[in-house]
N, C-alpha and C positions, 0 to 999 in steps of 0.2 A: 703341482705344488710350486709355488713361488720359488724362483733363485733354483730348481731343481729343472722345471722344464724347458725354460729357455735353454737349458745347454741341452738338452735332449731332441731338440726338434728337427724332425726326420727332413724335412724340406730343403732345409737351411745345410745341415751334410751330406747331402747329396749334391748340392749347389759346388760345395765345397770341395766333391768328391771330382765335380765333372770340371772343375779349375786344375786339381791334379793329373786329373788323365789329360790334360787340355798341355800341361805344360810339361810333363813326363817325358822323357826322352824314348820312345821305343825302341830306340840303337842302343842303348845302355841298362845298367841296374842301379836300382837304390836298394842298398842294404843296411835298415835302418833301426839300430835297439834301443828297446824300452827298458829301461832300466828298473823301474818299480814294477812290481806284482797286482799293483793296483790298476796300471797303464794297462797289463795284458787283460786282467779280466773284465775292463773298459770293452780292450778290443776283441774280446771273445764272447761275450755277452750282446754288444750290439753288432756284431756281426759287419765290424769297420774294417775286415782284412779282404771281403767279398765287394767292398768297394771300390780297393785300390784297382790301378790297373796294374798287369803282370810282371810289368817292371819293377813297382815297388811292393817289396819284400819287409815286415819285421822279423826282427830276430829277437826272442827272450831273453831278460839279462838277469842278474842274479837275483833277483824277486824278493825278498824279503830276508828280515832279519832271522826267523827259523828255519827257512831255507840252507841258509848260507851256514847255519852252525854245525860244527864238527861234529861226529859220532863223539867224540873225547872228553868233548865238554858235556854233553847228556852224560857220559856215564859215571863224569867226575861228580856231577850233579845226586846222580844216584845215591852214588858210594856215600857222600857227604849226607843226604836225608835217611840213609841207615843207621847213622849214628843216633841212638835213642834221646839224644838229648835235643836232638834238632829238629825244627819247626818248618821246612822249605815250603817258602810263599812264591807261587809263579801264575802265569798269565793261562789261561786255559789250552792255547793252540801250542803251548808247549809240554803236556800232557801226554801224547800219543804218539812223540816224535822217536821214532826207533832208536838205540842204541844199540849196543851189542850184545850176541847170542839172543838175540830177541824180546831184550829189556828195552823197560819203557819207563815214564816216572807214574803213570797209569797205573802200571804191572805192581810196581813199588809199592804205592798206595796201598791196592789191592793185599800184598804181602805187609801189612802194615806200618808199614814208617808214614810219620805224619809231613802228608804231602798237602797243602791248601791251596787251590785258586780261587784268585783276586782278579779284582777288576781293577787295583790301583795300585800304586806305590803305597799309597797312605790307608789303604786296606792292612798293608803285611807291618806298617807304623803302629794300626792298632793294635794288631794282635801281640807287637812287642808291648804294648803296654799293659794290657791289660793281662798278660803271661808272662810276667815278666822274671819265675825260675826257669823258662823255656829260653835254648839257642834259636831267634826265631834270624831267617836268610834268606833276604828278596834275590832272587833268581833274576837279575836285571838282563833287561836283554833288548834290543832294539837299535835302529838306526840314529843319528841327529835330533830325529823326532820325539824317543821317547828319554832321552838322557836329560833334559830338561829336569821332568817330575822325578827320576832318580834322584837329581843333585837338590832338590824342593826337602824330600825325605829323609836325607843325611844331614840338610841343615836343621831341618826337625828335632832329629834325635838327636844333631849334638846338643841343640838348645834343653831338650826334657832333658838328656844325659840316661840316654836309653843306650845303655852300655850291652844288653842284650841282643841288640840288632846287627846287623851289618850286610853287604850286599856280594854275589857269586856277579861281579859286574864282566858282561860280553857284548857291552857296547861298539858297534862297528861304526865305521868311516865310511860314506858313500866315494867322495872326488878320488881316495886312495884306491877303490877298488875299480872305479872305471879305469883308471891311471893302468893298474895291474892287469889290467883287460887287455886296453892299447897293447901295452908292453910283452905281453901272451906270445910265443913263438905261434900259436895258430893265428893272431892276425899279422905278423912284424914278417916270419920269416917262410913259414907255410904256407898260408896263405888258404886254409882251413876256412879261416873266416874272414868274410869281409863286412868292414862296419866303413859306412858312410857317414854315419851321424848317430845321434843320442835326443830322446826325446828323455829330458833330465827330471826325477823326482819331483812331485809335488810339496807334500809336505815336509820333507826334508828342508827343502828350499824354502820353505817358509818359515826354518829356524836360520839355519846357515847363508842367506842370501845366492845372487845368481853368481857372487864374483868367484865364489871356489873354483867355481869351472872354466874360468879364464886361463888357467896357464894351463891346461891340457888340451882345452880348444886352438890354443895359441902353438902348442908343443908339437901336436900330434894333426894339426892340420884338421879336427873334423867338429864340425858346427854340432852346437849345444841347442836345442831347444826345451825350457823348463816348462811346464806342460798340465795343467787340471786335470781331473780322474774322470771328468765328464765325456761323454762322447764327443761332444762339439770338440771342448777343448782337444781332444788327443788326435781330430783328425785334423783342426787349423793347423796341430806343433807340426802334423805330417806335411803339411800344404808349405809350410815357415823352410823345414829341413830340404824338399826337392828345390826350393827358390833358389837357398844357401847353394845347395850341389853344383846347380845348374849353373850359378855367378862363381861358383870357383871360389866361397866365402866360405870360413870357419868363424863364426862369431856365437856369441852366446845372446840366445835372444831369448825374452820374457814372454811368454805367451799366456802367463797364468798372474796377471797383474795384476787381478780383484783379492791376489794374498801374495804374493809375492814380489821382497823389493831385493836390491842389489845388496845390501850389508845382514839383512834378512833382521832378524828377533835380538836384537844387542843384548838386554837387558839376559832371555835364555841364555844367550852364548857368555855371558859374565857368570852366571850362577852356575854355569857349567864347567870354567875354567875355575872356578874356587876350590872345587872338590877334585878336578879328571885332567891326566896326562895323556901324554899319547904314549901305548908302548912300542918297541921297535920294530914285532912283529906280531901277527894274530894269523891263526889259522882259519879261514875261510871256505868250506865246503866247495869242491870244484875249482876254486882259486887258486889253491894252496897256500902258502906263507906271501901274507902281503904286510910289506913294511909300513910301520907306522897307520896300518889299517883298523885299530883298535883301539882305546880307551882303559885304563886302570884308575884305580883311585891315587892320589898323589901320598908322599910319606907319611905325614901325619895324619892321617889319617886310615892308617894302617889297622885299626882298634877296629874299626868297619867294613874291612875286606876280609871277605870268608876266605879269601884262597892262601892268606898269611896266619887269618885267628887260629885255621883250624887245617894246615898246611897240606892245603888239597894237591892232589896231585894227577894232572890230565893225561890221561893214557893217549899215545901216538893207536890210531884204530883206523884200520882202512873199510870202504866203506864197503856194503854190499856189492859185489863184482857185477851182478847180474841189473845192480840198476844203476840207470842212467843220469841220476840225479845230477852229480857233476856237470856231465857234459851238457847235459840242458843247461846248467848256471854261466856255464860260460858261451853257450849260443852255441856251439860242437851241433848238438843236435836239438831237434824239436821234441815233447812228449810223445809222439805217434811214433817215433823211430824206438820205444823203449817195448822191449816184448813182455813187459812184467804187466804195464799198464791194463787194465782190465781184464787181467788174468786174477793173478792171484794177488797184484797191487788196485785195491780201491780205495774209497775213502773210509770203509770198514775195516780194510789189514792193509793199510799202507806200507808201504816196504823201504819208502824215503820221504826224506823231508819236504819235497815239492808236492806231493801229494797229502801231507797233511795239513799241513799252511792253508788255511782261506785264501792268499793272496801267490800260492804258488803255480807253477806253469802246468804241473801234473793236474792240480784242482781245477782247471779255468778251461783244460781242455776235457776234461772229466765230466764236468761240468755244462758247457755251451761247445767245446771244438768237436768234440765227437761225432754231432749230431749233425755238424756239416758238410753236404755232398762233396765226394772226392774229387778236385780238378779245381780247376778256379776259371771263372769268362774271361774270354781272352777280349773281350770287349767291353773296357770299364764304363763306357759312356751308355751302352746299353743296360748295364747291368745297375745303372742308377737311374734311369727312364721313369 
């Protein structure tokens, strides 16, 4: 397919691959994280970790926006679609994400509270209109990428004057939570983790441009590369980030240039400051409390915020002990180190949010990592032959 296969062409990353192992240092390591969920299962699907050589290491980063959501907020979510008056409109992959004592919004459903998934923001617009004695409450949830269509939909209803809508908004921050990474006593002071470099969001970056991540590349000393879901692209960012290492540079460079500029979507980022603040803090799944890592509705517009209309209130819920979810979001560990994982955690009884997410680290080695032989060549120039 056009514009699909050119980034796929096995010739061209191996080419690619044998430039990395060519300029890799075998005296050192590169420990290098992906920040999106799309990036890992890029690299777990085409099987781009079996190319590196044994030097360069990625590490998973917090993978997506269901990923990273609190037990608290699912079960605030619940509690809110139990009230018979209310309509909760959400995205389908946030259906089956566990909450507490073994609630779900699935489970809810099923126990009848009117639970709908949508495919849009202006799917759960309609249903405000056209129900409109029903409490209907888009369940807003996403990174940079999807607060956009949020802020499209609240300009909607304020213009119909659809005083029945409003939104359970858990719009997150990407630059904030790499920042909280950096700043993590397992990379600063333990030294649990090490991170060399960031190959940085795709589509994110194609709202917010590449310059967010200049002052943490500048702050914390470690090169940015913004990076396609394509294979090609995500093994060039890898080829970009060992250059960086190897010259002693932290800079932020563009590798995904066919959508991505430096100031990124203006016109988004206007429609999105008309409606969304930042608030002080947000709980982030494995993070913990990251400042200024989240998004709320601004005052006046208060008439559209579920968490004020109908003054929800997010239980503090710790998560399941026995899974690993956390630690995988912050790179601590890989999915293969968690003993729930294809036990009695699969994509049928999932037991955390990374394995229910299409784009989480549990799903992606569930998925493609499982199926690959344990070890890795210690000879990358063979191993791309």
């Amino acid at each position: 397919m056009k514009y699909i296969d050119e980034y796929r062409d096995r010739r061209l990353a191996k080419d690619i691959a044998r430039q990395i192992a060519r300029i890799a240092d075998p005296d050192r390591s590169y420990h290098l994280m992906e920040f999106c969920g799309g990036h890992t299962h890029a690299i777990s699907r085409h099987g781009l970790e079996d190319l590196l050589p044994p030097s360069v290491r990625m590490i998973h980063g917090p993978g997506c926006p269901v990923c990273v959501l609190p037990v608290g907020r699912i079960d605030a979510a619940i509690a809110l679609a139990m009230r018979p008056e209310i309509t909760l409109c959400t995205y389908g992959d946030l259906m089956r994400v566990p909450g507490s004592n073994g609630s779900s919004l699935l489970k809810a459903k099923a126990a009848g509270s009117d639970i709908r998934m949508v495919y849009s923001t202006l799917d759960a617009l309609k249903i405000a209109e056209a129900e409109r004695a029903r409490e209907v409450v888009f369940f807003a949830i996403g990174f940079e990428t999807t607060t956009p269509p949020t802020a499209l939909a609240l300009k909607a209803a304020v213009a119909k004057g659809l005083g029945n809508f409003s939104i359970f908004c858990n719009h997150v921050l990407t630059p904030a939570a790499i920042q909280n990474i950096l700043e993590s006593p397992e990379v600063r002071k333990l030294g649990t983790i090490k991170i060399d470099g960031f190959i940085g969001p795709a589509h994110v970056s194609t709202v917010i441009g590449t310059e967010p991540y200049e002052f943490f590349a500048d702050e914390f000393q470690k090169p940015v590369v913004v990076a396609g879901f394509e294979p090609l692209d995500v093994i060039q960012a890898i080829l970009m980030l060992v250059h960086q290492v190897n010259g002693s540079r932290h800079e932020v460079e563009n590798q995904y240039i066919r959508a991505v500029t430096a100031l990124g979507n203006e016109k988004a980022q206007a429609e999105v400051a008309n409606f969304f603040e930042l608030r002080e803090s947000f709980e982030w799944r494995g993070l913990g409390e990251v400042p200024y890592g989240a998004l709320r509705l601004k005052p006046q517009y208060a008439a559209y915020d579920a968490e004020k209309r109908f003054a929800m209130v997010t239980p503090s819920v710790k998560d399941n002990p026995a899974c690993e979810c956390g630690a995988i979001l912050r790179g601590v560990k890989k999915p293969a180190d968690c003993k729930l994982i294809g036990t009695v955690c699969t994509p049928d009884t999932p037991m955390g949010s990374c394995m229910v997410s299409s784009e989480g680290a549990c799903a992606a080695h569930w998925t493609y990592g499982r199926f690959r032989q344990k070890g890795r060549c210690e000879d990358a120039t063979r191993a791309v032959a």
